[in-house]
C-alpha positions as a Python dict, from the first residue, in 0.01 Angstrom:
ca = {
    (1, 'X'): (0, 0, 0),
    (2, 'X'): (241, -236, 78),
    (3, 'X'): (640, -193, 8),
    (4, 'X'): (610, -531, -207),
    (5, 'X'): (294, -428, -387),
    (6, 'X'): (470, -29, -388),
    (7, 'X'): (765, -204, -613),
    (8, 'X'): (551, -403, -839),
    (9, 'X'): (388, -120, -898),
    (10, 'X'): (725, 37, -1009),
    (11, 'X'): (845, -274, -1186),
    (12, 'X'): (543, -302, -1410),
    (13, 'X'): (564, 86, -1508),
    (14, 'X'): (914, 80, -1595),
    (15, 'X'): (944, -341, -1684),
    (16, 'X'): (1074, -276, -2044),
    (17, 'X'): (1346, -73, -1954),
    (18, 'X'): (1452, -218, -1631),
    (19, 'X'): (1416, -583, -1782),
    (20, 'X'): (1632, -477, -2094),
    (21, 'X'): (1905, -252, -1856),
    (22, 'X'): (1917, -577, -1610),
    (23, 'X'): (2010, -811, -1887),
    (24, 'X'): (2286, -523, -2080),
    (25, 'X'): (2410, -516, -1774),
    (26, 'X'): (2467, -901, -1758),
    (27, 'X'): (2631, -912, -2113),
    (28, 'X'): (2819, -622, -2139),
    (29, 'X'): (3021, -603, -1964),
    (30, 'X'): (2944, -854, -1687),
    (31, 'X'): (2921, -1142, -1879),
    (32, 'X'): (3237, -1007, -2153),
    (33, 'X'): (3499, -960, -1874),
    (34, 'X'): (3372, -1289, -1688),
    (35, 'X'): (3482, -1443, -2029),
    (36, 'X'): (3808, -1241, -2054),
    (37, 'X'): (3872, -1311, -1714),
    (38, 'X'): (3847, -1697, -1689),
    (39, 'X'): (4049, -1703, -2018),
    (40, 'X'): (4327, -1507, -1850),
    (41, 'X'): (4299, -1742, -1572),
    (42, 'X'): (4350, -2028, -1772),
    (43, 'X'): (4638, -1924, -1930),
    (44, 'X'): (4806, -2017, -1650),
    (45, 'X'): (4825, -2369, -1749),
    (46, 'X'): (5076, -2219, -2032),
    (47, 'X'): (5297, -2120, -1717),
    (48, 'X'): (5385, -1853, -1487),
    (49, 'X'): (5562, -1622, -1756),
    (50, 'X'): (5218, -1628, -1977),
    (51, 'X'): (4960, -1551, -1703),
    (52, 'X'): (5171, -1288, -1531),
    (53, 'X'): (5282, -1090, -1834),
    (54, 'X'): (4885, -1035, -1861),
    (55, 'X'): (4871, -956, -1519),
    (56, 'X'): (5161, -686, -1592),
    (57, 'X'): (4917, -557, -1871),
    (58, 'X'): (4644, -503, -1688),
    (59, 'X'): (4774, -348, -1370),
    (60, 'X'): (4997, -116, -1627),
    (61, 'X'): (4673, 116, -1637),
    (62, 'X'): (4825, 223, -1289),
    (63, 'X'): (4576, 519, -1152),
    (64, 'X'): (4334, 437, -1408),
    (65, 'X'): (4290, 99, -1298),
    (66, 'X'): (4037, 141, -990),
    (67, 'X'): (3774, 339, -1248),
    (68, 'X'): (3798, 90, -1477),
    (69, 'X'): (3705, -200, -1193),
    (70, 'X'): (3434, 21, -1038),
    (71, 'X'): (3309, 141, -1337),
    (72, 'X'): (3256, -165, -1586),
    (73, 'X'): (3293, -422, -1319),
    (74, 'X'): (3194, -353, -951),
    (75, 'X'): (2887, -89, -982),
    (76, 'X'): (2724, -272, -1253),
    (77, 'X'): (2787, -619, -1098),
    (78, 'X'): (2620, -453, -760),
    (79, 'X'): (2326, -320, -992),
    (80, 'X'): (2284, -631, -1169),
    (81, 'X'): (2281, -828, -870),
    (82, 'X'): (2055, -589, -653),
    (83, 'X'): (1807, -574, -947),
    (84, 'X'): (1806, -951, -995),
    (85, 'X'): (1736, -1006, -575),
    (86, 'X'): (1445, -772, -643),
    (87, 'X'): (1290, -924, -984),
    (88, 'X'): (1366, -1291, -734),
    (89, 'X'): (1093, -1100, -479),
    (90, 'X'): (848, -986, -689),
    (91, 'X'): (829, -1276, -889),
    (92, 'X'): (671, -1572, -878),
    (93, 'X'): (811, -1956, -989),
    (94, 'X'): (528, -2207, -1083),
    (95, 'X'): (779, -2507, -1113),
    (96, 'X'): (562, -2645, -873),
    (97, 'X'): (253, -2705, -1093),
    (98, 'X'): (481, -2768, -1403),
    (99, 'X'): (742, -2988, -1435),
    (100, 'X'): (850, -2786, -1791),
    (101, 'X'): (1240, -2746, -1898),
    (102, 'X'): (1190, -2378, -1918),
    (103, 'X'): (1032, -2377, -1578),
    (104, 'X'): (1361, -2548, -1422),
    (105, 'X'): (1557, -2332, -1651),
    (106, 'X'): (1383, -2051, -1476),
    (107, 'X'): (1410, -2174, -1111),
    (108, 'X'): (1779, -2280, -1190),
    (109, 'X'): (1834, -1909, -1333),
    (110, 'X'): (1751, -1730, -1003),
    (111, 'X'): (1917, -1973, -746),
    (112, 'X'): (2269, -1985, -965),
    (113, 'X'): (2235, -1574, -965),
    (114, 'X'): (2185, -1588, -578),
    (115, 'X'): (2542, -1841, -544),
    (116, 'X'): (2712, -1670, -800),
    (117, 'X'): (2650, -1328, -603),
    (118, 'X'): (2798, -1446, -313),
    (119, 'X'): (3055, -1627, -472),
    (120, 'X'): (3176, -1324, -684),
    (121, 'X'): (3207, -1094, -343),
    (122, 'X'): (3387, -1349, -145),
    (123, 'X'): (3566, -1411, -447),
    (124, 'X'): (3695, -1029, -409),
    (125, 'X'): (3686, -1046, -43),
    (126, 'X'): (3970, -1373, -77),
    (127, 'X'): (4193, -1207, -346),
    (128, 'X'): (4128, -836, -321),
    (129, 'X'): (4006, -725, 22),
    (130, 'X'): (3694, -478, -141),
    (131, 'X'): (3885, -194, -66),
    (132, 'X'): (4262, -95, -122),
    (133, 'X'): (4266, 117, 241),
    (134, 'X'): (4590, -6, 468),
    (135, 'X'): (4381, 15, 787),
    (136, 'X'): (4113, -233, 627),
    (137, 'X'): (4316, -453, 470),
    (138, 'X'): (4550, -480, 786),
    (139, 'X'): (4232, -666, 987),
    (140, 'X'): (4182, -869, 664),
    (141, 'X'): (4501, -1013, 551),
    (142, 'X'): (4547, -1177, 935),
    (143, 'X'): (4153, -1286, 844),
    (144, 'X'): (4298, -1487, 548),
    (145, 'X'): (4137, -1226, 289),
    (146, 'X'): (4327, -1002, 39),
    (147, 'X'): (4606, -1276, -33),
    (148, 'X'): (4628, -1183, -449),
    (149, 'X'): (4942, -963, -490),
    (150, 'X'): (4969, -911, -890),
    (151, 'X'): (5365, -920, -982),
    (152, 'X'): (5351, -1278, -786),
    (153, 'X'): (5034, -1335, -983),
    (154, 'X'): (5038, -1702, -964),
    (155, 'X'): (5218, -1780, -658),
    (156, 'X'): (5023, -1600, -472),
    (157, 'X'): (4699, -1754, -606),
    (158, 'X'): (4815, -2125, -533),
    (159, 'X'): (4921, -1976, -195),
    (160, 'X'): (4583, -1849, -142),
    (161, 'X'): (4400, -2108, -252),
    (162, 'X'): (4572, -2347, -34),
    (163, 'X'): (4428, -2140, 291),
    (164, 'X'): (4110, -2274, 515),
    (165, 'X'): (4027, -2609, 637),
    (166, 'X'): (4349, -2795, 531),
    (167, 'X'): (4330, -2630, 140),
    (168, 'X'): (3970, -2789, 92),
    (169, 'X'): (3746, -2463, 157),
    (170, 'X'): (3866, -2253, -107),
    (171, 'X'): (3886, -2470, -432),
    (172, 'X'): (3545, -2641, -354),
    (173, 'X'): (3423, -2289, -300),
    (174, 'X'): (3548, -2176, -621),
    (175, 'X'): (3455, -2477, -821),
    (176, 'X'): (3078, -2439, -735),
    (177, 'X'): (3097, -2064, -773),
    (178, 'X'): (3263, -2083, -1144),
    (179, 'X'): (2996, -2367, -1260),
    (180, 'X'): (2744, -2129, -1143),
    (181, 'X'): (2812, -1864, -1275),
    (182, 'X'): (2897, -2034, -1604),
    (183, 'X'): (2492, -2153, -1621),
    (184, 'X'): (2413, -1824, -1500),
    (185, 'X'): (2600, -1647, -1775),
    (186, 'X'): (2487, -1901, -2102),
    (187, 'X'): (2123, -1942, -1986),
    (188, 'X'): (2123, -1612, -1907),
    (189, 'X'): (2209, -1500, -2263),
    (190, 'X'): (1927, -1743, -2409),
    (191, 'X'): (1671, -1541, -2140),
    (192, 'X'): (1801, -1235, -2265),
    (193, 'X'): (1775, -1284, -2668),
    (194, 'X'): (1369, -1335, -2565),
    (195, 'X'): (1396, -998, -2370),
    (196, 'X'): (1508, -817, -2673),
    (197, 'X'): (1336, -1033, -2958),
    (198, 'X'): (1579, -1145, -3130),
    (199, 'X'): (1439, -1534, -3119),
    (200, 'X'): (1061, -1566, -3058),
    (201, 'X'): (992, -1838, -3250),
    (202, 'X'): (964, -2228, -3138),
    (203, 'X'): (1230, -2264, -3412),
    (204, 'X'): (1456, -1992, -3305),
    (205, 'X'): (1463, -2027, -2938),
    (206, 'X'): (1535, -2412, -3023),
    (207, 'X'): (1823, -2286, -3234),
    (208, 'X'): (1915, -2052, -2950),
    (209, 'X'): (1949, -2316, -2734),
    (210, 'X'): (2199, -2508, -2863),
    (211, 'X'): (2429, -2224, -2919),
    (212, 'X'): (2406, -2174, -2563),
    (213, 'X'): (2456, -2502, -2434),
    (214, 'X'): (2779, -2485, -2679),
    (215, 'X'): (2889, -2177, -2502),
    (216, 'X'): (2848, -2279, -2173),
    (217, 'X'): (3017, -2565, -2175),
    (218, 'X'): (3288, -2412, -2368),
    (219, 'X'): (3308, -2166, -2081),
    (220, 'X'): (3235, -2447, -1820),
    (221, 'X'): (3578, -2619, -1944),
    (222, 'X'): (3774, -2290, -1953),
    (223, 'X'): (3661, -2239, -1626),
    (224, 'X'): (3746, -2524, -1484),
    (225, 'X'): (4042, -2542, -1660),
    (226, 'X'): (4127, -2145, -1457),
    (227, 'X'): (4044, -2325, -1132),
    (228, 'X'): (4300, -2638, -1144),
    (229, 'X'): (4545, -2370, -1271),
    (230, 'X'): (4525, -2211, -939),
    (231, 'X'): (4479, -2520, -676),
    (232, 'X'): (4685, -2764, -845),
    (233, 'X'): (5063, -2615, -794),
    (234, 'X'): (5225, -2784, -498),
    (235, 'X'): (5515, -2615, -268),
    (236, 'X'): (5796, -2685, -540),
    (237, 'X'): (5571, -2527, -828),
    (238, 'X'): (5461, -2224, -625),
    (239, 'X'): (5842, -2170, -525),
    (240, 'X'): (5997, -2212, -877),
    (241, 'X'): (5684, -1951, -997),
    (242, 'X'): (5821, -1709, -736),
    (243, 'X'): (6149, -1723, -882),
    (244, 'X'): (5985, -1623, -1190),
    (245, 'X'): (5794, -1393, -1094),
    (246, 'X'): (6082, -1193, -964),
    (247, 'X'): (6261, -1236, -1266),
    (248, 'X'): (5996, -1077, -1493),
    (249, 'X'): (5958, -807, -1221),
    (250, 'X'): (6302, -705, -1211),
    (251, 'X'): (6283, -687, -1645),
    (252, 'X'): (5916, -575, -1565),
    (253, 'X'): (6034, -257, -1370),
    (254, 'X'): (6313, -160, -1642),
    (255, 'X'): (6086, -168, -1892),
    (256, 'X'): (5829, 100, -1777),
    (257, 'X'): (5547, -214, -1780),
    (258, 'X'): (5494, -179, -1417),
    (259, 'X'): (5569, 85, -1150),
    (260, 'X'): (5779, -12, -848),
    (261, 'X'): (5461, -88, -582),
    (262, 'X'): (5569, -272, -277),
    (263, 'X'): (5202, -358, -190),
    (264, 'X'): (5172, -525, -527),
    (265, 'X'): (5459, -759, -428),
    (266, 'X'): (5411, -1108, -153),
    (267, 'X'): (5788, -1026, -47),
    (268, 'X'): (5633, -697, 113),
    (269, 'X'): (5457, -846, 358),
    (270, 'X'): (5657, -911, 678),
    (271, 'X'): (5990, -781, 494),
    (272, 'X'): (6265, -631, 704),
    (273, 'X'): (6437, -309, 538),
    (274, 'X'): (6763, -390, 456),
    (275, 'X'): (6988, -117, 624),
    (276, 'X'): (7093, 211, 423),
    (277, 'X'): (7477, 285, 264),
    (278, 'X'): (7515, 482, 667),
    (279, 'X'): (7436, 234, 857),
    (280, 'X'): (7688, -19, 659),
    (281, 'X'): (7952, 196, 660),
    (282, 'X'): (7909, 253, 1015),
    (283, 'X'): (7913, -95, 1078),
    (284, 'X'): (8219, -167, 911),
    (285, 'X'): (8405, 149, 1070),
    (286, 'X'): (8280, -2, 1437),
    (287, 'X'): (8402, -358, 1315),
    (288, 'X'): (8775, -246, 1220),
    (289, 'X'): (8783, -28, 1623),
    (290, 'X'): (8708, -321, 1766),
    (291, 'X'): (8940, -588, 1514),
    (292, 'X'): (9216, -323, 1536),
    (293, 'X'): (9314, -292, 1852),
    (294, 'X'): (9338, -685, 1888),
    (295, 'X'): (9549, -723, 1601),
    (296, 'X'): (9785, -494, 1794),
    (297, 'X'): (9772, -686, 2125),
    (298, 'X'): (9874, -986, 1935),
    (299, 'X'): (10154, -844, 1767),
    (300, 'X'): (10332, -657, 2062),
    (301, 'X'): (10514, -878, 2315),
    (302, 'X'): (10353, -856, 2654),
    (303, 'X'): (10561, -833, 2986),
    (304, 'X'): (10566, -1149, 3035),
    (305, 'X'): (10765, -1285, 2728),
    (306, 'X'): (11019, -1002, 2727),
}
């Protein structure tokens, strides 16, 4: 038996609950923080104070925060994903012989998973690195990769955006991931109401459609609205953000909301340390040996004028 024919073999023993478990999976909570997440984005058209003060929130879960990512975010994106290459494989389009909506709709389905995948991990790749380990991301950062730091939340983004091919990689990169991922998300909630019956009907699916479409491209705008947020600032905006952003640290880090995290910071990177209360007052004692002594010369008459 053949490892293809081995796995349909699988699939079509366990199809109800893998088919149901793959589309949970792309709802909740995929498809819930995508929407949280592009919102939050967006905010940043309401200005740097708005979009990092919900920065500040979420990266005020401190040691908690990694489970939360790898647990509702990164192992069942990875599961969805894998799942979704594999149901690609085994399955079979027949666009070919009909030219039906739903048959494009299905097509369209598995190639906007496939871009969004790839999107999503560069997308984490760019901002985030994959992995918070100082040996890894010191051969990514030179790379161009891990360039989010989130207490100069939107600086950092422009900044980051602006990398690669004279600032044009990165926000046609992101504009084609988002989209996709949008139609992935709203025609993927239509596909998954028929998965769990909950519109069988001509009349319900048609009624199911149209709620769809109105979600997607109610996401679609908010999306797009999240990515000129972050590749529209020019030097002046990014610089007066950075101002802000230290601000709100400063008032941040009195407050309790955040924890003082030099990694989380852009003024980390490449930052001398300023010297310690020693070494100043050293300097100053070495300064008034040297000044002292030639304040004295010029006071005291030499040989030659008495």
């Amino acid at each position: 038996m053949s490892e293809l024919t081995r796995s349909q073999s699988i699939f079509i023993r366990h199809e109800f609950a893998i088919r149901r478990l793959h589309s949970l999976l792309g709802i909740v909570p995929l498809g819930l923080y995508m929407c949280i997440h592009l919102t939050t984005n967006a905010s940043l058209l309401n200005g740097t104070e708005t979009f990092q003060r919900a920065v500040y929130y979420i990266h005020s879960l401190g040691a908690a925060l990694p489970l939360v990512e790898w647990g509702g975010i990164f192992l069942p994106l990875l599961f969805h994903a894998i799942l979704g290459v594999w149901i690609i494989k085994t399955g079979k389009s027949n666009l070919g012989n009909y030219k039906f909506t739903g048959n494009k709709r299905y097509t369209w389905q598995r190639w906007t998973g496939l871009i969004a995948f790839v999107f999503l991990m560069f997308h984490v790749l760019h901002l985030h690195g994959w992995f918070h380990f100082g040996p890894w991301l010191a051969v990514m950062k030179p790379l161009g990769f891990a360039q989010f730091y989130p207490y100069n939340a939107a600086s950092s983004l422009a900044l980051a955006m602006d990398q690669w091919a004279w600032g044009l990689f990165w926000p046609a990169f992101y504009l084609i991931g988002v989209w996709a991922t949008v139609f992935h998300l709203a025609n993927g909630l239509w596909t998954a109401g028929i998965t769990w019956g909950l519109w069988i009907s001509p009349a319900a699916q048609e009624r199911a459609t149209k709620v769809c479409v109105a979600f997607g491209v109610l996401l679609a705008v908010i999306g797009t609205a999240a990515w000129w947020a972050a590749v529209a600032p020019g030097p002046e905006q990014i610089a007066k953000a950075r101002e802000t952003e230290d601000i709100m640290f400063e008032a941040a880090l009195k407050t309790g909301l955040v924890y003082d995290m030099p990694e989380k910071r852009y003024e980390a990177e490449g930052e001398t340390a300023e010297p310690d209360a020693d070494d100043v007052d050293a300097i100053i004692i070495e300064e008034t040996i040297i000044v002292e002594p030639t304040a004295e010369t010029e006071t005291e008459p030499s040989e030659s004028e008495s």
